[in-house]
C-alpha positions in Angstrom: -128.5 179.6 57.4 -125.0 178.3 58.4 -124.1 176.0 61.0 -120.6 176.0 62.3 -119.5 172.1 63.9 -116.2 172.2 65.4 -115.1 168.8 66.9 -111.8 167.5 69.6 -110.5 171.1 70.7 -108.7 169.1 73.5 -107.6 171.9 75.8 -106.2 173.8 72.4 -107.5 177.2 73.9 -104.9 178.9 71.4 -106.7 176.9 68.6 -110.3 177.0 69.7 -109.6 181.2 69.8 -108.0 181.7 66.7 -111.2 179.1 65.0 -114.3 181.5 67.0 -112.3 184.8 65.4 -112.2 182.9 62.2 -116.2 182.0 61.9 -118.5 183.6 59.0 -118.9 187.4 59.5 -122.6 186.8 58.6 -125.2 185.2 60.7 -124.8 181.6 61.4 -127.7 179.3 63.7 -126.1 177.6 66.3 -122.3 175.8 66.5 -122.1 172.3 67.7 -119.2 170.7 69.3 -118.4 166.6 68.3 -116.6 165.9 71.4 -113.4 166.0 73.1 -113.6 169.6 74.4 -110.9 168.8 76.4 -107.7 166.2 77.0 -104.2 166.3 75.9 -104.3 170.8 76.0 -103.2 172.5 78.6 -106.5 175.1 79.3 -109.3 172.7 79.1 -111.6 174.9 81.7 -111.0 178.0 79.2 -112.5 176.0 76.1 -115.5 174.6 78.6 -116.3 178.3 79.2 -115.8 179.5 75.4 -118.3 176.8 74.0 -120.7 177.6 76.6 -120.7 181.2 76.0 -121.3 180.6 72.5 -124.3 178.4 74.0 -123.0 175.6 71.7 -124.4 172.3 71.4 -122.2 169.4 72.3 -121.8 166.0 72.3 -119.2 163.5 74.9 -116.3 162.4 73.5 -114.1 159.9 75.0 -111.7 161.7 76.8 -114.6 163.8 78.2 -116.0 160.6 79.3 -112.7 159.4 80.7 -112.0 163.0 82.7 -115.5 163.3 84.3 -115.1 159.3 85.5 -118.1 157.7 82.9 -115.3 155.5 81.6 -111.4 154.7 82.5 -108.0 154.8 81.1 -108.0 151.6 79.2 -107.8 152.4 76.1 -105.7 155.0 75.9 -102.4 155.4 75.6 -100.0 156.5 78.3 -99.9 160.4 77.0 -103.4 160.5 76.9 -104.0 158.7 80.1 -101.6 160.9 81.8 -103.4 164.3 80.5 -106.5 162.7 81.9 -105.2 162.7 84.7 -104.0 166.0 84.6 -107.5 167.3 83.6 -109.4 165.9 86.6 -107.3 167.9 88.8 -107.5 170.9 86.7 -111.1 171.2 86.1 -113.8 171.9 89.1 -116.1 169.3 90.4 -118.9 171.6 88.6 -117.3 171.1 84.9 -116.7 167.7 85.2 -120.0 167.3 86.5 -121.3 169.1 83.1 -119.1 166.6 81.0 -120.6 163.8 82.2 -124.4 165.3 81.3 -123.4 165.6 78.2 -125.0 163.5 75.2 -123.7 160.9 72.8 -125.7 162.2 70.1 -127.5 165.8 69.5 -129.9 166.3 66.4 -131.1 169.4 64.2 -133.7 169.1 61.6 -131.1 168.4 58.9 -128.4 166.4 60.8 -127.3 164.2 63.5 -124.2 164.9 65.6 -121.8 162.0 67.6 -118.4 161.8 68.3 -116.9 158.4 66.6 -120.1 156.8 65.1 -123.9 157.1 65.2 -124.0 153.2 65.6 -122.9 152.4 69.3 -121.9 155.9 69.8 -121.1 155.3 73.6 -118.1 153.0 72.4 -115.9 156.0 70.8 -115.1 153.9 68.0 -113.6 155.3 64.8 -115.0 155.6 61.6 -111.7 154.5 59.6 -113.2 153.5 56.4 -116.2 153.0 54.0 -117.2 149.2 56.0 -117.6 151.5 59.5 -119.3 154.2 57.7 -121.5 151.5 56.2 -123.0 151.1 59.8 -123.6 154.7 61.0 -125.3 155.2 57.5 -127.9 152.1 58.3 -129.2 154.1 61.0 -128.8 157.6 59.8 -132.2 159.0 59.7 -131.1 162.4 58.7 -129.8 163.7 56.0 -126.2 164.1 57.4 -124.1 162.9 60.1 -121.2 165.3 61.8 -118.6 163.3 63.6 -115.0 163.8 64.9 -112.6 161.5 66.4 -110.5 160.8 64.0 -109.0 164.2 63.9 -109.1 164.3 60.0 -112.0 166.1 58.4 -113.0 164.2 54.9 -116.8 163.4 53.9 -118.5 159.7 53.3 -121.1 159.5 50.5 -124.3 157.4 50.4 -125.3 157.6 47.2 -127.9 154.9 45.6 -126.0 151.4 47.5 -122.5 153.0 46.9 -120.1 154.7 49.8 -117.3 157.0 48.0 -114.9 158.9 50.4 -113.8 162.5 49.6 -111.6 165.0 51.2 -112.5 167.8 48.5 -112.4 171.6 50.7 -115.9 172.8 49.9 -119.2 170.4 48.6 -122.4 170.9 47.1 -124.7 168.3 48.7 -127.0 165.8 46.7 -130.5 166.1 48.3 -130.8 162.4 46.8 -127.4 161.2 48.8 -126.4 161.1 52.4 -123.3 162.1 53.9 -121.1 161.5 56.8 -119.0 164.0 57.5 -116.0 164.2 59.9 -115.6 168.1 60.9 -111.9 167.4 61.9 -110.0 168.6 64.5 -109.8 172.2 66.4 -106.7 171.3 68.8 -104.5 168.8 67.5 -105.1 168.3 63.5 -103.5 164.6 62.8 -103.7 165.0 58.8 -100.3 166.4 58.2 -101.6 170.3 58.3 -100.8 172.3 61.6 -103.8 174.5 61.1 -106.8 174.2 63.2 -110.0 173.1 61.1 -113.4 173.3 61.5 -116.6 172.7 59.1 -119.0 175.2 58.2 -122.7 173.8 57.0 -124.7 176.2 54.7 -128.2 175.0 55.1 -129.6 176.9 52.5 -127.2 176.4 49.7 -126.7 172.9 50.6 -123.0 173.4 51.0 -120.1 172.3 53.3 -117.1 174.0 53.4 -113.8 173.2 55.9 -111.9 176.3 57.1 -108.2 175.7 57.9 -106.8 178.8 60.8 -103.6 179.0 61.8 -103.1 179.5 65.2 -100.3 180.0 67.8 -98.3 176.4 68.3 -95.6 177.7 70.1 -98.2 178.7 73.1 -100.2 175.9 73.0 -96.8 173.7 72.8 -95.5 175.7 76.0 -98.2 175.6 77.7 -98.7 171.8 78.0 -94.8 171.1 79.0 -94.8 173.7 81.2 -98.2 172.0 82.8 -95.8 169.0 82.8 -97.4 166.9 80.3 -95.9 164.1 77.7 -93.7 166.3 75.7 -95.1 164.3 72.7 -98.6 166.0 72.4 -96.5 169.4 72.4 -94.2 168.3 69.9 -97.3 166.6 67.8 -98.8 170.0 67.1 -95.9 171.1 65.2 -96.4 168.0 62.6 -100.2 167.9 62.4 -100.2 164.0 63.4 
């Protein structure tokens, strides 16, 4: 069976489209969101409905935490901040209040889902390198981890008492290893590739494989400056950073 995890759509309702007409013409269990359905985009509401009609399962991220009021604006910058802003006065009183419900972590049989980290998964913080995926893996009870975040998809390995780092496309799993694997970004890619990504999980091949969409920028970009946010997360979208 495959599992689709998609993770940080931020409002990208041009992105999140082109990614559900994108997913595997054959049967697939459920999709599971890693966070940060909205922020920064311009049609967060839009993606709020889309995941729920697909009944997907999703966990908070931090700008869902900072838009329905569970945490403030302190760490982010003043972009972000200000399409928080924006977001709280777009969305209803009943989707923020269905943010804020949301959980910091979601588990399948196989695999464990969280935004930033597994470890402390209510701080957001990002899994940059092999010493902070050292700490989600000492608690990793499954046999893989999905997070987001960092809005670049690439996959830590657990294997014996070594981590190794990969950003190969597709990957046969190791039964004997663990992974951690970052699904990337939907809405606003930051590793130099426009294209909207997503991760597909084949359960019974034991097989991940990233899917890169391309989508409509120009729309998306329009859309957030005529919304009157930070010209910057338009412009960002065109560079895929």
């Amino acid at each position: 069976m495959k599992h689709v995890v998609i993770s940080d759509i931020h409002g990208n309702l041009e992105a999140f489209n082109a990614v559900t007409m994108d997913l595997p013409d054959d049967e697939y269990q459920e999709i599971y969101s890693a966070g940060d359905i909205v922020g920064y985009g311009a049609d967060p509401a839009a993606c709020l409905r889309g995941l729920a009609d697909m009944n997907a399962k999703c966990v908070i991220g931090n700008h869902d935490a900072a838009v329905s009021g569970l945490s403030d604006l302190v760490d982010l910058n003043e972009p972000a901040a200000k399409a928080v802003m924006w977001t709280r006065e777009a969305l209803s009183a009943q989707d923020k209040a269905k943010l804020s419900t949301l959980p910091y972590i979601v588990e399948s049989d196989l695999f464990a889902v969280a935004h930033g980290t597994l470890h402390g998964p209510e701080k957001f913080n990002y899994m940059l390198g092999i010493s902070d995926a050292w700490g989600t893996f000492r608690v990793l009870k499954k046999w893989i981890c999905f997070v987001g975040h960092t809005h670049v998809p690439g996959v830590f390995i657990l294997s014996g008492d070594k981590v190794t780092y990969s950003t190969a496309k597709d990957m046969r799993l190791d039964k004997d290893a663990r992974y951690i694997i970052n699904a990337g970004s939907v809405g606003q890619p930051r590793d130099n590739d426009t294209r909207a990504c997503y991760c597909v999980f084949d359960d019974e091949r034991g097989k991940i494989m990233f899917r890169k969409v391309s989508y409509d920028i120009k729309t998306a970009q329009d859309k957030i400056r005529s919304m009157g946010l930070s010209d910057s997360l338009a412009e960002r979208l065109g560079h895929g950073w």
